[in-house]
C-alpha positions in Angstrom: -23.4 12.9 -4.1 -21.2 10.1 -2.7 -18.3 11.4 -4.2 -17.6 15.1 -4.1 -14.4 17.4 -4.0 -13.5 19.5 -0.4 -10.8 22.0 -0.4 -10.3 21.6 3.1 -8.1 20.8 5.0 -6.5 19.7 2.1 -7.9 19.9 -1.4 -8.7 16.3 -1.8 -12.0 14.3 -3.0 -14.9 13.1 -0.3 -16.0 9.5 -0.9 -19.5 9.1 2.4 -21.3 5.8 1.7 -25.0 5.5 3.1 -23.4 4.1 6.6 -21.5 7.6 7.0 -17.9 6.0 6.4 -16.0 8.3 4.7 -12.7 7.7 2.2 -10.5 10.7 1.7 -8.4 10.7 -1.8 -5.8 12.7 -3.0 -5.7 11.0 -6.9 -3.1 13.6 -7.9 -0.1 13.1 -5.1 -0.2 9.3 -6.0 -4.0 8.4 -5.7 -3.4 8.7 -1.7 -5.9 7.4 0.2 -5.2 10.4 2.9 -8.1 9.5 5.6 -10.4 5.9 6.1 -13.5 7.0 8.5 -15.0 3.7 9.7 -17.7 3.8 12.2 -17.5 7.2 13.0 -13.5 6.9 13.6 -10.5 8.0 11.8 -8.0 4.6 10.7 -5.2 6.1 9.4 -2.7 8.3 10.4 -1.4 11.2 8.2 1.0 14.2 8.7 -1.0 16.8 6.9 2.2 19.4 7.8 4.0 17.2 6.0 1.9 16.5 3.3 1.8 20.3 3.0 5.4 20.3 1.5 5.2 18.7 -2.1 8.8 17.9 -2.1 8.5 15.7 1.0 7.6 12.2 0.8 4.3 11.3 2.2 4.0 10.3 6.1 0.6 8.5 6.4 -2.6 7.2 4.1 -2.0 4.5 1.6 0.3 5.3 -0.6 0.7 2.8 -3.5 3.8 0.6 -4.3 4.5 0.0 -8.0 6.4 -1.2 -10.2 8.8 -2.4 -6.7 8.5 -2.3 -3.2 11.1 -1.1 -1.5 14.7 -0.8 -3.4 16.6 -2.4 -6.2 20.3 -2.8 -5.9 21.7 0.3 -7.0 18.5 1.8 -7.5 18.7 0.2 -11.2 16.5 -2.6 -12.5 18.3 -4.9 -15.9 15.9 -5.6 -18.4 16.1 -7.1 -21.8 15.5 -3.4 -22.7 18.4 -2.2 -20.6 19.3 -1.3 -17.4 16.4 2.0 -15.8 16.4 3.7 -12.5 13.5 3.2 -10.5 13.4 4.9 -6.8 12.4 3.8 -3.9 9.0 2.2 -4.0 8.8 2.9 -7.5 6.6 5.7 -9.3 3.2 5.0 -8.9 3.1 6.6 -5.4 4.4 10.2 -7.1 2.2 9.8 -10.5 -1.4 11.6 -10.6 -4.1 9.1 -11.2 -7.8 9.6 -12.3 -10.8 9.0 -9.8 -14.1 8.3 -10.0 -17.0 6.4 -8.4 -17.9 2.8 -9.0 -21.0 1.4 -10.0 -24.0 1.6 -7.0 -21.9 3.8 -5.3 -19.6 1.4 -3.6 -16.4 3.0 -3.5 -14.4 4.3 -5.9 -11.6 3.6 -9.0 -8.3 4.8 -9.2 -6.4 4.2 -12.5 -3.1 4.8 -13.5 -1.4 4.4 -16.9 1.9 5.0 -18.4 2.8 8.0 -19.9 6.3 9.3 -21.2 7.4 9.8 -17.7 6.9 6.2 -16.1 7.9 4.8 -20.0 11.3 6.7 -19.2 11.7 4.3 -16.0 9.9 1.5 -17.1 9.5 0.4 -20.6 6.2 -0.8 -20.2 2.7 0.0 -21.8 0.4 -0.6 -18.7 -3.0 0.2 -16.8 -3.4 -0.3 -13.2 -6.5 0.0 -11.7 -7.1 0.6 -7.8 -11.0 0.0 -6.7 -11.5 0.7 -3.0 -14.7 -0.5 -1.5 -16.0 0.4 2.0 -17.9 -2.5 3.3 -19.5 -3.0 6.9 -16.4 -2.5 9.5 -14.1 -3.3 6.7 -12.4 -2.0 3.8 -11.7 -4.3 0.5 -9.1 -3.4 -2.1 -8.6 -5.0 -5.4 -5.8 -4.3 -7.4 -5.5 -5.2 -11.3 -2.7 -4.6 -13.9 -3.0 -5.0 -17.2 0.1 -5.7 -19.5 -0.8 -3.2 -22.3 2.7 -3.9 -24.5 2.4 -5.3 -28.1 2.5 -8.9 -29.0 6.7 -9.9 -28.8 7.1 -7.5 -26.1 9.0 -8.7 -23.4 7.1 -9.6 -20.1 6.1 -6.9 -17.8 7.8 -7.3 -14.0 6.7 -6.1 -11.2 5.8 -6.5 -7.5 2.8 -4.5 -5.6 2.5 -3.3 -2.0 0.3 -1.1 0.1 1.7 1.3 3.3 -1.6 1.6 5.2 -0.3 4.2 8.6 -3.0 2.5 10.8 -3.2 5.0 13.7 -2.9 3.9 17.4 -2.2 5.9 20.5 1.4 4.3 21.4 3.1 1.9 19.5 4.8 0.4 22.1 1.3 -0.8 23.5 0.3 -2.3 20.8 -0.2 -6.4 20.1 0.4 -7.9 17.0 -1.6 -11.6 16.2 -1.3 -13.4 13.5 2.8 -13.7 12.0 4.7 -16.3 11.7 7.7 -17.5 14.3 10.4 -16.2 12.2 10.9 -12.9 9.8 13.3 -11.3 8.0 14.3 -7.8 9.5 14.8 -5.4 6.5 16.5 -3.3 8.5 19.4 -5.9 9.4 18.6 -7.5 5.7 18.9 -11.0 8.4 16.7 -13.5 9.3 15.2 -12.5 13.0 12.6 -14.4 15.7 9.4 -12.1 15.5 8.3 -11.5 18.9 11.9 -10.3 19.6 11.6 -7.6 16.8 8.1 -6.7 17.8 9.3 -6.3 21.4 10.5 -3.1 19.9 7.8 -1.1 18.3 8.4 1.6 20.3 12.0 2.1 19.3 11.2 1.2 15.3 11.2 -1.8 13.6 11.1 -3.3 9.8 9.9 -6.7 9.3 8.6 -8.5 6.6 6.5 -12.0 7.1 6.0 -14.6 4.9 2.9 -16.0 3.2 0.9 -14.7 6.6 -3.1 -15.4 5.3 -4.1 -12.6 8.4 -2.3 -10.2 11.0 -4.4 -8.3 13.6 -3.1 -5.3 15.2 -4.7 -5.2 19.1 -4.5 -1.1 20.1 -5.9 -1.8 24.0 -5.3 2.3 24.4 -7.8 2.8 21.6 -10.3 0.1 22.3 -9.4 -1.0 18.9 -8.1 -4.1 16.2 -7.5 -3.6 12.6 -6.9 -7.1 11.0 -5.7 -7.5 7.6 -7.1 -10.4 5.3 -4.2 -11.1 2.3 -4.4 -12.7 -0.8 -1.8 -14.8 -2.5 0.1 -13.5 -4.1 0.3 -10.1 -2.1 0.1 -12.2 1.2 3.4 -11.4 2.5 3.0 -8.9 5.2 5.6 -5.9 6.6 5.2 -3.9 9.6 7.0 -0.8 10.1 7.4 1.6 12.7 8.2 5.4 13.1 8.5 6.6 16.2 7.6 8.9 17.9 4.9 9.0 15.2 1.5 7.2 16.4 1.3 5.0 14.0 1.6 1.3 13.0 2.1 0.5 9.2 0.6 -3.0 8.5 1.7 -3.7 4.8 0.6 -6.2 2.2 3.0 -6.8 -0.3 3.3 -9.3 -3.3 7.4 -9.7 -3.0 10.1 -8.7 -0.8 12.9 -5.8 -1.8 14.7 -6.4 -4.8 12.1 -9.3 -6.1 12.5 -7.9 -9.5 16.4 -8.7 -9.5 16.4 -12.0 -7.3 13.2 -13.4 -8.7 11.7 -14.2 -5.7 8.3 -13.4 -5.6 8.8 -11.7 -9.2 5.1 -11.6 -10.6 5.3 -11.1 -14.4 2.4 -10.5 -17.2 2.9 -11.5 -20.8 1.3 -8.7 -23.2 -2.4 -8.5 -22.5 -2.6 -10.5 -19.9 -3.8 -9.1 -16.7 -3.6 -9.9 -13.0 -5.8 -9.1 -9.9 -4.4 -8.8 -6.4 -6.3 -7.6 -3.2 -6.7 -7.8 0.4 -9.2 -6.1 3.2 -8.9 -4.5 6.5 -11.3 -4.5 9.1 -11.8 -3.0 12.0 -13.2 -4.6 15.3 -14.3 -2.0 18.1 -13.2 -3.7 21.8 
């Protein structure tokens, strides 16, 4: 079967399609993607000693941004309901989700829907959907949310990202193609020239590019690119560094921090509309 649970190393659920490539999914720690096997290599990076310790946030995978990406001003987020906490990255990437295969075997579906614990946070009634397809050297991810509320609800707000932790031997070495001139560094919350923040990879960087249609990330150590395809609206593109960790996160995200409070980038969904978002990363053996 194409989909099948493993206890080890981790308990987490097996997803092999017919060309051996393998996804690794752990749909109750935030429908992780822990592990992406693509032509008989590993993609992603993950600290499984980490990941050991519930009470620590995750360091590697995909973990899932939603309702916000990154921070809101005070951590709260004013509504026409009232004012609600949200942390960091929002909830999605601590809620359990439900898995299961798609149709013909091509990937697999991870849903989420609010429950009292998200309504608490977020006074929403929603269903976000996750379907992960392994394709040839690539891997395609389509993203929809549904606006569940009744009719005279207000809108639901929100902005999406992924955190892919693509490994690569040394950060430092690696070549990024693809952004723009300029980028703001989220770090410095100030504009910055690009190629002087990525002259620092090594040391840790946070940068977020705008309306970028495709970044490839050159790792000459590993003999290896990973290019990311985006998709208006989640085009706008983050990389961020951890060092010493061996790792380059390559991020797609709809709106920059604290889009739900500035409007920019703010993607809203009247009751029972929906809204479909994806992108794809594939790899390239050199």
């Amino acid at each position: 079967m194409p989909l099948r649970p493993c206890p080890d190393p981790y308990p987490h659920h097996l997803f092999e399609d017919s060309r051996g490539d393998q996804l690794r999914i752990v749909p109750e720690r935030g429908g992780l993607v822990s592990g992406w096997r693509c032509g008989g290599r590993e993609i992603l990076y993950f600290d499984a000693v980490r990941f050991a310790d519930p009470a620590a946030s995750v360091r590697g995978g995909i973990p899932i941004l939603f309702p916000i990406c990154g921070g809101l001003p005070g951590g709260l987020l004013p509504l026409p309901q009232g004012s609600f906490s949200l942390p960091q990255h929002g909830f999605a990437r601590d809620r359990p989700w439900r898995l299961e295969p798609l149709p013909a075997d091509a990937g697999v579906r991870l849903t989420l829907e609010d429950d009292a614990v998200t309504r608490a946070c977020f006074p929403f009634a929603f269903r976000f959907e996750l379907e992960l397809r392994t394709e040839p050297g690539a891997l395609a991810i389509e993203a929809r949310v549904l606006n569940r509320s009744e009719a005279g609800s207000p809108p639901l707000p929100f902005s999406l990202g992924l955190h892919p932790y693509l490994a690569v031997q040394d950060p430092a070495r690696v070549r990024l193609e693809g952004l723009p001139p300029t980028c703001l560094d989220q770090a410095a919350m100030a504009p910055a020239r690009t190629a002087e923040r990525l002259e620092h990879l090594g040391e840790g960087v946070d940068l977020l590019a705008e309306a970028t249609a495709s970044v490839r990330l050159v790792d000459p150590l590993a003999g290896r690119a990973v290019t990311l395809d985006t998709r208006a609206p989640m085009d706008r593109v983050v990389v961020w560094t951890d060092p010493p960790r061996p790792m380059v996160c390559l991020e797609p995200w709809s709106g920059p921090r604290g889009a739900l409070v500035s409007g920019e980038g703010r993607l809203e969904l009247e009751p029972g509309a929906q809204l479909s978002l994806g992108c794809r990363y594939r790899v390239e053996e050199m």
